[in-house]
C-alpha positions in Angstrom: -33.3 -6.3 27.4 -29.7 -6.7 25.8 -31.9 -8.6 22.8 -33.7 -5.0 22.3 -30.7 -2.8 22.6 -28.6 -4.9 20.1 -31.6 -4.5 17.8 -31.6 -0.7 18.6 -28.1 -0.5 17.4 -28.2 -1.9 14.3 -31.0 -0.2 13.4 -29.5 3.0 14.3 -26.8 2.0 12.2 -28.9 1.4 9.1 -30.6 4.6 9.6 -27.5 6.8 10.5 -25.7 5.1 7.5 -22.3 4.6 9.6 -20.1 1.7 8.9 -19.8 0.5 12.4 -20.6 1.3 16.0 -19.6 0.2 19.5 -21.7 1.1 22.4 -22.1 0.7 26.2 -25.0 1.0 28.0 -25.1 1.2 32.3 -27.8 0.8 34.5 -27.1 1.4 38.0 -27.3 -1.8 39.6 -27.2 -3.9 36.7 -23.9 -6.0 34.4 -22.1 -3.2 31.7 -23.9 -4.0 28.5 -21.3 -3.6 25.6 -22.7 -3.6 22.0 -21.0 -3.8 18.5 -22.7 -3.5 15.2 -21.2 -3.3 11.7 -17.8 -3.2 10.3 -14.7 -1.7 11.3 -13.1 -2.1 7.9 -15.2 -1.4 4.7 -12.3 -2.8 2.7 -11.3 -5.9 4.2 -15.2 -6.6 5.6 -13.8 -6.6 9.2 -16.4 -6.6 11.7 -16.5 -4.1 14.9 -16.1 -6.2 18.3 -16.4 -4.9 21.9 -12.5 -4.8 21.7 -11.6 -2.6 18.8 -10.7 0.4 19.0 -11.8 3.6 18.2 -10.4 7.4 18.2 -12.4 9.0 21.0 -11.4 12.5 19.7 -13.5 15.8 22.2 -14.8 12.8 24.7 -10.8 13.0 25.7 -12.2 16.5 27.2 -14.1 14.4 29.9 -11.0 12.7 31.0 -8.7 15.7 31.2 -11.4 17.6 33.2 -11.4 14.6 36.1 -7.6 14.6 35.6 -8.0 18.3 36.6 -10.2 17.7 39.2 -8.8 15.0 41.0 -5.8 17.2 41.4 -7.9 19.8 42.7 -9.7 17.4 45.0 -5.8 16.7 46.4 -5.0 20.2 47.3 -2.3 20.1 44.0 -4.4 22.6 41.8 -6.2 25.9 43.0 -9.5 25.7 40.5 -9.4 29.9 41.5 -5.8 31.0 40.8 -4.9 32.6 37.6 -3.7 29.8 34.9 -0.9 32.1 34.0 1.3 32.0 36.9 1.4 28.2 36.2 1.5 27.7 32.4 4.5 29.4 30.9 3.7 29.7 27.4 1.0 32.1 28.9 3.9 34.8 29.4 4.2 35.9 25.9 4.6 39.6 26.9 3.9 42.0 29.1 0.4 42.8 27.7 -0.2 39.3 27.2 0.2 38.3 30.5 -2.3 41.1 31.9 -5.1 39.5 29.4 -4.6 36.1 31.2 -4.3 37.5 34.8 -8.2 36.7 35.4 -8.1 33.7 33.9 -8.9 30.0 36.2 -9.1 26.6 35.6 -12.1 27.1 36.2 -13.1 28.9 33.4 -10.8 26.4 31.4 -13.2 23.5 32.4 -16.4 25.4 31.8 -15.3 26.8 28.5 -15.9 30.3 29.7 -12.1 31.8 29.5 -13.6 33.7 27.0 -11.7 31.9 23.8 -13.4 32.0 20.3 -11.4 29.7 18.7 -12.8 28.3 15.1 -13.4 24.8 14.4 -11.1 24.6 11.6 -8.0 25.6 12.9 -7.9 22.4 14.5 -6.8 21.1 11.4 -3.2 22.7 11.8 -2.9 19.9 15.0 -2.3 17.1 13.1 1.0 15.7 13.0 2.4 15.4 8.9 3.0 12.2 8.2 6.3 10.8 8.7 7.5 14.3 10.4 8.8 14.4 14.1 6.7 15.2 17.0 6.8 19.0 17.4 7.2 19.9 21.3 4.0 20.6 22.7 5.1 23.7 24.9 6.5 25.4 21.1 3.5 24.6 19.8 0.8 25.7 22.1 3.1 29.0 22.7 2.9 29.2 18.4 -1.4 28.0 18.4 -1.9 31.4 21.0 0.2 33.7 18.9 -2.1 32.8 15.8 -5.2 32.6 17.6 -4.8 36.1 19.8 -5.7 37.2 22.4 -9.1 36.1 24.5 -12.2 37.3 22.7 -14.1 38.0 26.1 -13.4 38.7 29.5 -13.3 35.2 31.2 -16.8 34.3 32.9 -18.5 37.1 30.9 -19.9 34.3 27.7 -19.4 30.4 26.9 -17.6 29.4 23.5 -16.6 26.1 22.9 -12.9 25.8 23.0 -10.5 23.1 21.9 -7.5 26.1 22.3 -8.9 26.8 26.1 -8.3 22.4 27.1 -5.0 22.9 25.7 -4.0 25.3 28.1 -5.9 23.3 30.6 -3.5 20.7 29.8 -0.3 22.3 29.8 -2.1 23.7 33.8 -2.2 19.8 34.8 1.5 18.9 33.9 2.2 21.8 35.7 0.3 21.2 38.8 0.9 17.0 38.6 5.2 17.8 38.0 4.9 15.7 34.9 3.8 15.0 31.5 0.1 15.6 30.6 -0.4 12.1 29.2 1.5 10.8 32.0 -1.2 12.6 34.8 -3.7 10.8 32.7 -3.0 7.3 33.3 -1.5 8.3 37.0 -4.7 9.8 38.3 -7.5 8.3 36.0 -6.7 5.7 33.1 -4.2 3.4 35.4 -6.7 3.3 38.6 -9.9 2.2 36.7 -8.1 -0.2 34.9 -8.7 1.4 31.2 -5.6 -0.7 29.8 -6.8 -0.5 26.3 -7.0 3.3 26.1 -4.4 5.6 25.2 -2.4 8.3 23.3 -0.1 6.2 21.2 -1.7 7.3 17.7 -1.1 5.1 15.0 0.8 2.6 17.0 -2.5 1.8 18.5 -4.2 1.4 15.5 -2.3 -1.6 14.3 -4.7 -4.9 15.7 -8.1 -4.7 16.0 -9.2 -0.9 15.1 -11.7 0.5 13.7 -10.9 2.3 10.4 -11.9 5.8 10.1 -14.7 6.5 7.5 -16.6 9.6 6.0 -19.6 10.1 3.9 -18.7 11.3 0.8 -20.2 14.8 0.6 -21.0 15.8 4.0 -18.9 19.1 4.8 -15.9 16.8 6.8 -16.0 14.6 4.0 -15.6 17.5 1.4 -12.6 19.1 3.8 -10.9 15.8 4.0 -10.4 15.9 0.4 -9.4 19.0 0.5 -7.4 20.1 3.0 -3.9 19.1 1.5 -5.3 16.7 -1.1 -4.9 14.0 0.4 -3.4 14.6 3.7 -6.9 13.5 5.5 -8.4 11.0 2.6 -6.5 8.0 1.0 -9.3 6.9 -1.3 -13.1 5.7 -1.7 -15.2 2.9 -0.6 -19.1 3.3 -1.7 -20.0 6.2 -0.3 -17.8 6.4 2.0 -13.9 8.2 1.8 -11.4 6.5 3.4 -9.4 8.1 6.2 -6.0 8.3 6.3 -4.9 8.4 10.2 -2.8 11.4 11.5 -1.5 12.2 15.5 -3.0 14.8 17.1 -0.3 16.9 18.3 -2.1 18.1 22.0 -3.8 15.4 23.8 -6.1 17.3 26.1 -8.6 18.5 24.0 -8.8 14.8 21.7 -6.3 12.7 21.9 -7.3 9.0 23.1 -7.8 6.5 21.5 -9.8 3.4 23.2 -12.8 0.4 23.0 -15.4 0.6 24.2 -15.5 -1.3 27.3 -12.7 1.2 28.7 -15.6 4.1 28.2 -18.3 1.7 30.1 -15.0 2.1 33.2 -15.4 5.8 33.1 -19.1 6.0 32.7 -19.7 3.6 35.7 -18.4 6.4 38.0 -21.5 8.6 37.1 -23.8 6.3 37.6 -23.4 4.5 40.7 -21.8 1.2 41.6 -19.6 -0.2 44.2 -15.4 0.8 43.4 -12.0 -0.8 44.5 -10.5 1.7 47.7 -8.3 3.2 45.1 -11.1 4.6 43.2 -12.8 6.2 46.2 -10.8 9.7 45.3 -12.0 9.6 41.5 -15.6 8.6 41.9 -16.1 11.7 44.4 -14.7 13.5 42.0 -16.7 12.3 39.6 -20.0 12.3 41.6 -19.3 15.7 42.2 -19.1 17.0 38.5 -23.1 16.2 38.4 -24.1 16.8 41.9 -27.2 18.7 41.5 -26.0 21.2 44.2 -22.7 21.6 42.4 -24.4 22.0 39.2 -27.0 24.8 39.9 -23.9 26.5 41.7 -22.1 27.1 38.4 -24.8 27.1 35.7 -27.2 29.9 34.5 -30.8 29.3 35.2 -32.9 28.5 32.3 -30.5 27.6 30.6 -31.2 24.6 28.4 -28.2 23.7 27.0 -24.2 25.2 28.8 -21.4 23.5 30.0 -20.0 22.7 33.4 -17.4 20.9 34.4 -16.1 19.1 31.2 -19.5 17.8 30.7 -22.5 20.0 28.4 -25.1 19.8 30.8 -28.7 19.7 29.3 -32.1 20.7 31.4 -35.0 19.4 29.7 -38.0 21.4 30.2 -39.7 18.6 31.9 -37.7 15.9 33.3 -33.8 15.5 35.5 -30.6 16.8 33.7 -28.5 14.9 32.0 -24.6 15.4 30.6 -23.6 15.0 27.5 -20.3 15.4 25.2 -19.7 14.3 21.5 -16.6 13.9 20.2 -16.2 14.0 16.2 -13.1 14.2 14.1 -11.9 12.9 10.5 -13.4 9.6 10.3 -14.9 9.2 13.9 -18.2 10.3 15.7 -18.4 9.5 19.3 -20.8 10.3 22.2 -21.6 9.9 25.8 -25.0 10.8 27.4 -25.6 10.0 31.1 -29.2 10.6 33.3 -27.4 10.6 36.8 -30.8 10.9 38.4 -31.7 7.6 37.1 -28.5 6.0 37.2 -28.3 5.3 33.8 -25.6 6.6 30.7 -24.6 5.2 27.5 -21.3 5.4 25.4 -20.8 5.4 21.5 -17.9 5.2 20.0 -18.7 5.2 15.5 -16.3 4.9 12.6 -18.0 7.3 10.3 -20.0 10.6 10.4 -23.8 10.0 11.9 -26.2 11.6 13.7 -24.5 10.2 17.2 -26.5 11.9 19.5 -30.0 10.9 18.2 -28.6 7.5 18.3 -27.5 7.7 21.9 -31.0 9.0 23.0 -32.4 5.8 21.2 -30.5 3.9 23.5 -30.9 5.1 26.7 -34.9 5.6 26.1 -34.3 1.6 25.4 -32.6 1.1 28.4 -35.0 2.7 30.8 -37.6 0.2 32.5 -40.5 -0.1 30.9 -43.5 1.3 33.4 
């Protein structure tokens, strides 16, 4: 079996035309199958191993909604109360502080606090080269002067929203009494042993990383060269530009940065599995943000594509849900897609823009016993 999923990956690879992929696959019941295919360097030739790392980018989104919900599941966040009696840079004014009343974590995780933020804006959170680190309460306060007010009232739509996590953030610091990044590998990162993953930005990237890569002229490609000439691309390989690495300045909606054996630590919890005692709290947690009970509580019927908890949760016209999330960013393309029912998920973490999603669906149909 391992024989035909390495042979899935690199043909995926080929076909998807990305320089180099890393990939997990679970089976309930069965050894973590890690994969690598490709090169992590199209300079220097340097292949992609099971321990290099990659920048994980929206599949951060995953970890910050257990982070939330483990601190729910301790009786240290009310899911129901309005954000804004917790997150100060929500009490921009009088008015402003009215529009946020209804809004819950809740909503946060589900992405239905009624945001509209645009893609693109996300390109003011990178941190300028060689400049200090702004302080993330100044500049989340800034982000929701620019962006305005919510676009609809919370609960009412679903949008998508990188702004909405940061907030959700900010709600977590508030409700663990420290630092975001610091709840991370307290409640989630630390206790499933994820050593190799974390926010450290381009100090991470110094051994054996994978080297962010774009095609040419696909549209992220185009804005890399761009947006501030320069500031995104530092050169050309084939047809490939060459990304030049910048910090995210909020973690919560993208900021980690991991291999791929870390993401086979997280995925394990949705799909079954014995766990140490100290993991008991997180895999209820985490059993609970696919429960199909739990899930048809929150979700529209019909529906084939919304989001709940953190995850998007798709329902197939015939056959058991599954959850998904994708993470892309300059130079990465990442993706997670787990069948619960069947006790099966993969993880794929790319250094380059491909179709990541097909690619995942390749695997797991691989990984499923043959009848």
């Amino acid at each position: 079996m391992d024989a035909v999923l390495d042979a899935v990956l690199d043909a995926e690879r080929v076909r998807r035309g990305a320089p180099g992929l890393a990939a997990c696959v679970l089976r309930a019941g069965q050894p973590t199958v890690l994969l690598a295919s490709g090169e992590a360097d199209l300079v220097s030739g340097r292949r992609v191993t099971c321990a290099t790392t990659f920048a994980w980018y929206s599949l951060t989104k995953i970890v910050t909604a257990v982070t939330a919900l483990r601190l729910a599941h301790a009786g240290r966040l009310d899911l129901d109360a309005p954000v804004v009696e917790r997150v100060p840079e929500l009490q921009l004014s009088d008015p402003a502080r009215r529009r946020w009343q209804p809004v819950t974590a809740r909503h946060l995780l589900c992405h239905r606090a009624g945001f509209a933020d645009r893609q693109l804006h996300v390109a003011r959170w990178f941190r300028e080269p060689g400049a200090p680190w702004p302080d993330p309460s100044a500049f989340l306060a800034a982000a929701l002067r620019r962006h305005g007010p919510r676009r609809a009232p919370p609960g009412a739509r679903e949008a998508y929203s990188n702004l909405g996590y940061a907030v959700l953030g900010q709600l977590i610091a508030s409700a663990a009494g420290c630092p975001f990044r610091a709840a991370v590998h307290e409640l989630v990162l630390d206790p499933l042993g994820m050593t190799g993953t974390g926010f450290e930005g381009a100090e991470r990237l110094r051994g054996d990383h994978a080297r962010g890569h774009l095609p040419r002229w696909s549209g992220m490609g185009l804005a890399a060269r761009l947006l501030g000439g320069g500031a995104f691309s530092e050169g050309r390989v084939g047809r490939h530009e060459l990304v030049r690495w910048r910090d995210l300045v909020f973690s919560p909606h993208g900021g980690l940065l991991g291999p791929v054996g870390d993401l086979a630590r997280l995925l394990s919890l949705f799909t079954g599995g014995d766990v140490e005692p100290e993991q008991a709290s997180l895999l209820q947690v985490c059993r609970g943000m696919c429960d199909d009970e739990a899930l048809a509580a929150g979700l529209r019927p019909g529906a084939a594509e919304q989001y709940g908890p953190g995850w998007c949760v798709l329902s197939p016209a015939n056959g058991a849900p599954q959850l998904r999330h994708g993470g892309r960013g300059p130079g990465y393309t990442t993706e997670m897609l787990v069948s619960p029912r069947e006790g099966l998920a993969v993880g794929l973490l790319g250094n380059g823009g491909f179709d990541a999603r097909a690619t995942a669906e390749a695997l797991l149909a691989a990984a499923r016993p043959a009848t």
